[in-house]
C-alpha positions as CSV (number, residue, x, y, z in Angstrom):
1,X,39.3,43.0,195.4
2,X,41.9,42.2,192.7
3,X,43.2,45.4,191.1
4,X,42.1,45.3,187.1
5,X,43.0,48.8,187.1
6,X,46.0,48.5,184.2
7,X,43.5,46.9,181.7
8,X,41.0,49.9,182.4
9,X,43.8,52.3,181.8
10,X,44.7,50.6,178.4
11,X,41.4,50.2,177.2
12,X,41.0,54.0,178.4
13,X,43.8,55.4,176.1
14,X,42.8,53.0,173.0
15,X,39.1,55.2,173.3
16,X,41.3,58.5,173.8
17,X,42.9,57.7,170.5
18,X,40.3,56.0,168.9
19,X,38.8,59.9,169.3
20,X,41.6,61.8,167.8
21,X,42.6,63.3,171.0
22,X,46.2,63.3,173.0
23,X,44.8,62.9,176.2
24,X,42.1,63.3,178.5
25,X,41.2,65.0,181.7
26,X,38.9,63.1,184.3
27,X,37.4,64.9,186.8
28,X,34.4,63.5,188.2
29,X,35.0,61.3,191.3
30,X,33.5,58.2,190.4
31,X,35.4,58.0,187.1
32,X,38.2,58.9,189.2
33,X,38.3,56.2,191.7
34,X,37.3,53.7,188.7
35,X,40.5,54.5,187.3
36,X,42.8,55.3,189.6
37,X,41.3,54.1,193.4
38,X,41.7,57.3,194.6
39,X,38.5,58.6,197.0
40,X,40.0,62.0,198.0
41,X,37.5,64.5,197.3
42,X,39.8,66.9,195.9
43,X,41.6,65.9,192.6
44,X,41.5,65.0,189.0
45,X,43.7,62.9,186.4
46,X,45.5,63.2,183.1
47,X,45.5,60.4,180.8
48,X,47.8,60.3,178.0
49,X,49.3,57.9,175.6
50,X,52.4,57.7,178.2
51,X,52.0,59.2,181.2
52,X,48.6,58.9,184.6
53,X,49.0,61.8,186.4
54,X,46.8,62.4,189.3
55,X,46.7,66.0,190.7
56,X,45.9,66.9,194.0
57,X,46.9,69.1,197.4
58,X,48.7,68.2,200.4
59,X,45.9,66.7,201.9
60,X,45.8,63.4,199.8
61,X,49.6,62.8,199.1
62,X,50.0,60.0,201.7
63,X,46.1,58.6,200.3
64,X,47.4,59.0,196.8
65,X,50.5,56.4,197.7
66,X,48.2,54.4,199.4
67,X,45.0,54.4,196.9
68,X,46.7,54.7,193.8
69,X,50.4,53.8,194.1
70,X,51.0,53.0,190.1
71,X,49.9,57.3,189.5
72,X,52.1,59.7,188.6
73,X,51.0,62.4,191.9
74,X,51.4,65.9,191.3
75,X,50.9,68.1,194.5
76,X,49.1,71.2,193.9
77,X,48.3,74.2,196.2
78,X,45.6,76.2,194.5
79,X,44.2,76.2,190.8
80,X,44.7,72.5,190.8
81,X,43.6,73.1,186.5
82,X,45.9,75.3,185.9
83,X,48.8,73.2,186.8
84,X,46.6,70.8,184.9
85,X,46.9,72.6,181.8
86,X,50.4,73.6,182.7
87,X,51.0,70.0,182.2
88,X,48.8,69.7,179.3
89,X,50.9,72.7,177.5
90,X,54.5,71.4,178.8
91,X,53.9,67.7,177.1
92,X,52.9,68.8,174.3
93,X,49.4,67.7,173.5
94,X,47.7,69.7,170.8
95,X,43.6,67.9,171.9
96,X,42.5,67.4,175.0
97,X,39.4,65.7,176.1
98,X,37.4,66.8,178.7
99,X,33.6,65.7,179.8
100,X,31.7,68.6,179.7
101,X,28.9,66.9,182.2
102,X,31.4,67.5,184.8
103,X,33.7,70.1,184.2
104,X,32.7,73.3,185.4
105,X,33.0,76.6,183.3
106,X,35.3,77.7,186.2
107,X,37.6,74.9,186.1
108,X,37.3,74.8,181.9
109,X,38.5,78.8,181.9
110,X,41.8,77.7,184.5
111,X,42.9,74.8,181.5
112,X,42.4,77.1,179.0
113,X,44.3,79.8,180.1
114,X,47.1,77.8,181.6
115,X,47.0,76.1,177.8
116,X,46.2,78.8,175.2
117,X,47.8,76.4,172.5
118,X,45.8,73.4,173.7
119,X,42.4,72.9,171.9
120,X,40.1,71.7,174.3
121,X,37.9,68.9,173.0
122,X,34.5,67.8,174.8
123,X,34.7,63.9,175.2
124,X,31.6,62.6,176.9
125,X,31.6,59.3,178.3
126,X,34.4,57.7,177.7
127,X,35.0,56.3,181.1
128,X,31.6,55.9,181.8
129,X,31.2,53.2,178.7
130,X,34.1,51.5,179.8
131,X,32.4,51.6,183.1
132,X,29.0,49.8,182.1
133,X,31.0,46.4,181.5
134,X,32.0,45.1,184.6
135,X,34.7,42.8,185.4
136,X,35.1,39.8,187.6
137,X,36.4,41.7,190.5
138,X,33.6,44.4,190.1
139,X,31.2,41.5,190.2
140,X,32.4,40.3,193.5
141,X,31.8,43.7,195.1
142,X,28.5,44.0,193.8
143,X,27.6,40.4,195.4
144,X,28.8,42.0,198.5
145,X,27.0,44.8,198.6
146,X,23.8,43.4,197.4
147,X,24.5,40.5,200.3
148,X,24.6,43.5,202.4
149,X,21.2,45.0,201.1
150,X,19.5,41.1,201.7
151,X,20.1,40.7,205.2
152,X,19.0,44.6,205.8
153,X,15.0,43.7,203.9
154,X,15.1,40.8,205.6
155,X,14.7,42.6,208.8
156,X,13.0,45.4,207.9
157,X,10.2,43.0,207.0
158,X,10.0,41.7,210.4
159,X,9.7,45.7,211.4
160,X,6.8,46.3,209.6
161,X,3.7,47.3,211.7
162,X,1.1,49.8,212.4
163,X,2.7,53.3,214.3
164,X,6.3,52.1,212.6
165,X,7.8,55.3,211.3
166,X,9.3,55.8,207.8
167,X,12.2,57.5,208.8
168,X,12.6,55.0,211.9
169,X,12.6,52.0,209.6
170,X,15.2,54.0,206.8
171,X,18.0,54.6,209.7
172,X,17.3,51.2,211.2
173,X,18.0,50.0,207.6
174,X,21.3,51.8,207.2
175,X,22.5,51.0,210.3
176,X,22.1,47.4,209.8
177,X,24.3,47.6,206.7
178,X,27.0,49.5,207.9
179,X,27.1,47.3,211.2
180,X,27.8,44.8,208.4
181,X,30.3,46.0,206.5
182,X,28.9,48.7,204.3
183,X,30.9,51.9,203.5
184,X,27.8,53.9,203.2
185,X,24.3,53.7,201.7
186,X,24.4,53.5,198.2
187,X,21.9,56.1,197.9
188,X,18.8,58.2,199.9
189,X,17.0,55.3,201.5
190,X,13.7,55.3,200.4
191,X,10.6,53.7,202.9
192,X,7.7,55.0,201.8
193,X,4.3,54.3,202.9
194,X,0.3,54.6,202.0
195,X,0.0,57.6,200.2
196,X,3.5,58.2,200.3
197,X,4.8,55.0,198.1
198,X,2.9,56.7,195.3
199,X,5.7,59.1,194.8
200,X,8.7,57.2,193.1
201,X,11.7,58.9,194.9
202,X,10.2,59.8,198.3
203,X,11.7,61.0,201.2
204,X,11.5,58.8,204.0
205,X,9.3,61.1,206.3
206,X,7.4,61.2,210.1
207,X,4.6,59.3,208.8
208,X,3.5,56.4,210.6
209,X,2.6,53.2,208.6
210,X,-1.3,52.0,209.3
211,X,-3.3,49.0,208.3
212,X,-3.8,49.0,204.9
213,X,-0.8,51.1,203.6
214,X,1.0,49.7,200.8
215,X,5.1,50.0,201.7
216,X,7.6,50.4,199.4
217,X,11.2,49.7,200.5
218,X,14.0,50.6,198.1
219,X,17.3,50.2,199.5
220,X,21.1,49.7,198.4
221,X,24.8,50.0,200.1
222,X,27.8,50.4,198.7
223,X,31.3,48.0,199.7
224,X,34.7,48.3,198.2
225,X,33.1,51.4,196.4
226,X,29.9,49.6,194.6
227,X,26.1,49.8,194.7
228,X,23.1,47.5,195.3
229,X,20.2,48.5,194.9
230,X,16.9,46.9,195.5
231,X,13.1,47.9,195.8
232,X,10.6,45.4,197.6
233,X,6.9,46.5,198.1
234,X,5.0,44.9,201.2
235,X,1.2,45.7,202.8
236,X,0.6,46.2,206.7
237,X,-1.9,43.7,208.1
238,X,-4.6,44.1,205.1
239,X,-4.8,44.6,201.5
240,X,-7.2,46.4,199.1
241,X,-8.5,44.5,196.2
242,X,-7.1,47.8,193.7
243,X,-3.6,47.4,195.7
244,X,-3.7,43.1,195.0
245,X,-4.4,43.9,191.4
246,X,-1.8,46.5,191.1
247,X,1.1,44.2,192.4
248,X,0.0,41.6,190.6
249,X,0.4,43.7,187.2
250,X,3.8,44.9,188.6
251,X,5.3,41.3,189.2
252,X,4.3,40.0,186.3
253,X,6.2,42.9,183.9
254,X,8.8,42.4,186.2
255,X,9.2,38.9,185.7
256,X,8.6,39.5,182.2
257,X,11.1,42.0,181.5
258,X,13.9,40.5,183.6
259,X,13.3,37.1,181.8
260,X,14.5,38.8,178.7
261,X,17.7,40.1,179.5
262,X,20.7,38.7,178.2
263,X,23.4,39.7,176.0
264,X,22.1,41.6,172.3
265,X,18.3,42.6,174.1
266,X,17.4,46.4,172.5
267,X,17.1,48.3,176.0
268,X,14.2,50.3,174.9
269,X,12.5,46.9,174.0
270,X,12.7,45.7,177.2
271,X,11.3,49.0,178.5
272,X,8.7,48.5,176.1
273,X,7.5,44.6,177.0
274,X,7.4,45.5,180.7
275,X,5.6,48.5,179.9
276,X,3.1,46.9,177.5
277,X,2.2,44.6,180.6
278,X,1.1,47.5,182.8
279,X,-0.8,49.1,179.7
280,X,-2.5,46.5,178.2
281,X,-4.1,46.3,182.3
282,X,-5.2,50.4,182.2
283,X,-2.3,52.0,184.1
284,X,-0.3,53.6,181.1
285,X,-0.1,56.7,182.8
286,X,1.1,55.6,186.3
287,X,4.1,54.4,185.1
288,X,6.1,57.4,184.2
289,X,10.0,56.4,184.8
290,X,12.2,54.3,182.8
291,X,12.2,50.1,183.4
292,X,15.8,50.6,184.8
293,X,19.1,51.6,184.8
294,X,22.9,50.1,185.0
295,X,25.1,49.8,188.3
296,X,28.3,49.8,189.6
297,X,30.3,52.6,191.0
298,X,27.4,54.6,190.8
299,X,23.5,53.5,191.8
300,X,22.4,54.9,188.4
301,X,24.8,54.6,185.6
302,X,24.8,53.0,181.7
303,X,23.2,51.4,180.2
304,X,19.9,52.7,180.7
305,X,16.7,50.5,180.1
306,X,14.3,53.4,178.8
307,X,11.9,54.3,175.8
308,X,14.2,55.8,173.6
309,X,17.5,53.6,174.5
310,X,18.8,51.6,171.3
311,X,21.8,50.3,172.9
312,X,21.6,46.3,173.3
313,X,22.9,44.5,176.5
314,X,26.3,42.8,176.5
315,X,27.8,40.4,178.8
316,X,29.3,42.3,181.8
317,X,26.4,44.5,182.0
318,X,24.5,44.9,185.6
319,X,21.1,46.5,185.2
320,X,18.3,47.2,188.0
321,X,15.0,45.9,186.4
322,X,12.0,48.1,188.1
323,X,8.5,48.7,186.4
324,X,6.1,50.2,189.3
325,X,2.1,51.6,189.2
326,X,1.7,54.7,191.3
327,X,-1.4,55.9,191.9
328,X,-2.3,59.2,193.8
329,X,-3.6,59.8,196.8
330,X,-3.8,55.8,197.3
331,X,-0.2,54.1,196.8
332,X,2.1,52.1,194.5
333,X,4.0,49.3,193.7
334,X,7.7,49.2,192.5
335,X,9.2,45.7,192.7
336,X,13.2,45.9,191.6
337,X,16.0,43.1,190.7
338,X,19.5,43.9,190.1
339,X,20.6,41.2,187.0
340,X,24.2,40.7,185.6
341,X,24.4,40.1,182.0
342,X,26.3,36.8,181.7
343,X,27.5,34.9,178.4
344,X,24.3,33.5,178.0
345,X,21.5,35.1,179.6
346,X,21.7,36.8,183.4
347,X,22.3,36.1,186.8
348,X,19.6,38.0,189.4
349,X,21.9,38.7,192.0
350,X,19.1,40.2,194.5
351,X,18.1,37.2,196.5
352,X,14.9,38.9,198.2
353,X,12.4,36.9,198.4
354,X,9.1,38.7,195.5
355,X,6.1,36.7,195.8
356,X,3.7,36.4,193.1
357,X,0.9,38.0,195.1
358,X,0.7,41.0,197.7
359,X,3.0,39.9,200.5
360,X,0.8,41.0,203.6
361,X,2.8,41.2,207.2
């Protein structure tokens, strides 16, 4: 993957002054390796107008030089934000950002003592919108990972059958994406069957799948340190007239939602026309979650597709597009795309086949 890491790093500091601050410290991992590459699980940055310093113990100095050569590394032993602030107070920055969503109080207390003259300034987000518009590069590595997540439904579909187990099916799934290439799973690999797919984050369990259940497969992996994610729902050798109906509703607010995104569409409104599907057919209340969610570095990140989001789309954008009916004690339905937000409309990038009707196996 081309390294577009400079331009992130400019567009980083024009936000850090754009907020009246002198610099700003990043210490959540994913922002972290956004910015700088680095994956060590130990560290954190600071930004300024001049300077990219990335902080961290013995450990990671030969991963630093490797991951993120163009960074300034500073090797520290213990109270890795207090030599933070140390630095903070010795260049002579009078507001300094922090996000307070990932800073603890702990690590908030060691910059403030090591910097008594330093106002520290909560600064939420400002990585994470630079984040939500993805470049060519990022692009590519979402392909790949969603190429990955494919070939793994693929044959998890040919799995499916009566005394199959959840948790069987889950593993096999993983392991079939990191035989391929994968880094990891992008997320808690979700198989969830009859009663089971009526909960929208299950845990993929002991339960064996039987005629009749409903199955509902969300999966994603992660290459070159990005998500897929993907959700495909199937029946096992029959189907109930209520479960045909209810995936019939779902596809089409799925199809109807996902058909709408493009650069300037209101996120909430989309929310609201996939929703207005399922509603106007009498399952208001078994649709409880949000239409969807962005990806990248993260499986969920901005923008977010939900009631109350006024944000609009803009090209560069990769969103997960995901309405589902959950109905107790019987089973649901959650069919999912992944979508890029191009120029002039959107590319789906999952390439799992969603039939109109109940796919029975």
């Amino acid at each position: 993957m081309t390294d577009t890491r400079a331009p992130r790093l400019d567009r980083l500091r024009q936000a850090i002054s754009e907020a009246g601050l002198d610099g700003l410290v990043v210490s959540a991992p994913a922002n972290i390796f956004y910015l700088s590459g680095f994956r060590g699980s130990a560290g954190a940055l600071l930004v300024t107008s001049d300077r990219a310093l990335l902080f961290s113990d013995f450990r990671y100095r030969l991963q630093a030089a490797r991951q993120a050569p163009d960074w300034e590394f500073v090797e520290v032993p213990r109270r890795l934000f207090a030599r933070l602030g140390e630095t903070a107070a010795e260049a002579g920055l009078q507001r300094l950002g922090f996000d307070p969503a990932h800073l603890t109080c702990q690590r908030r207390e060691q910059l403030a003592g090591a910097a008594p003259n330093v106002e520290l300034m909560p600064a939420d987000g400002l990585v994470e919108e630079l984040r939500a518009v993805k470049s060519a590069d990022e692009l590519e590595a979402i392909r790949a990972a969603v190429a990955l997540s494919d070939q793994a439904m693929a044959r998890l579909v040919e799995l499916l059958r009566p005394g199959a187990v959840e948790r069987d099916l889950a593993l096999e799934a993983e392991f079939l994406m990191r035989r391929a290439g994968a880094e990891a799973v992008a997320f808690d690999l979700i198989i969830a069957s009859g009663p089971n797919s009526a909960l929208p984050h299950a845990e993929s369990g002991e339960r064996k799948l039987a005629p009749g259940d409903l199955v509902v497969m969300d999966i994603g992996a992660r290459k070159a340190g990005y998500c897929s994610d993907m959700t495909r729902t199937y029946a096992v050798g029959e189907a109930s007239a209520q479960a045909r109906e209810i995936y019939r509703i779902v596809y089409q607010a799925q199809r109807a939602a996902a058909a709408e995104v493009r650069p300037g569409a209101v996120c909430r409104e989309l929310d609201r026309l996939a929703r207005s599907v399922i509603e106007n057919a009498g399952f208001a209340e078994y649709f409880g979650h949000g239409l969807g969610h962005g990806v990248g570095v993260e499986v969920h990140e901005a923008p977010r597709l939900g009631k109350e989001e006024e944000r609009r789309l803009v090209a560069g954008n990769v969103v997960t597009v995901e309405p589902g009916i959950y109905l107790p004690e019987v089973g649901g339905v959650r069919l999912e795309d992944l979508l890029a937000v191009t120029e002039d409309g959107a590319e789906t990038l999952t390439r799992s086949p969603m039939p109109p009707e109940l796919p029975i196996v």
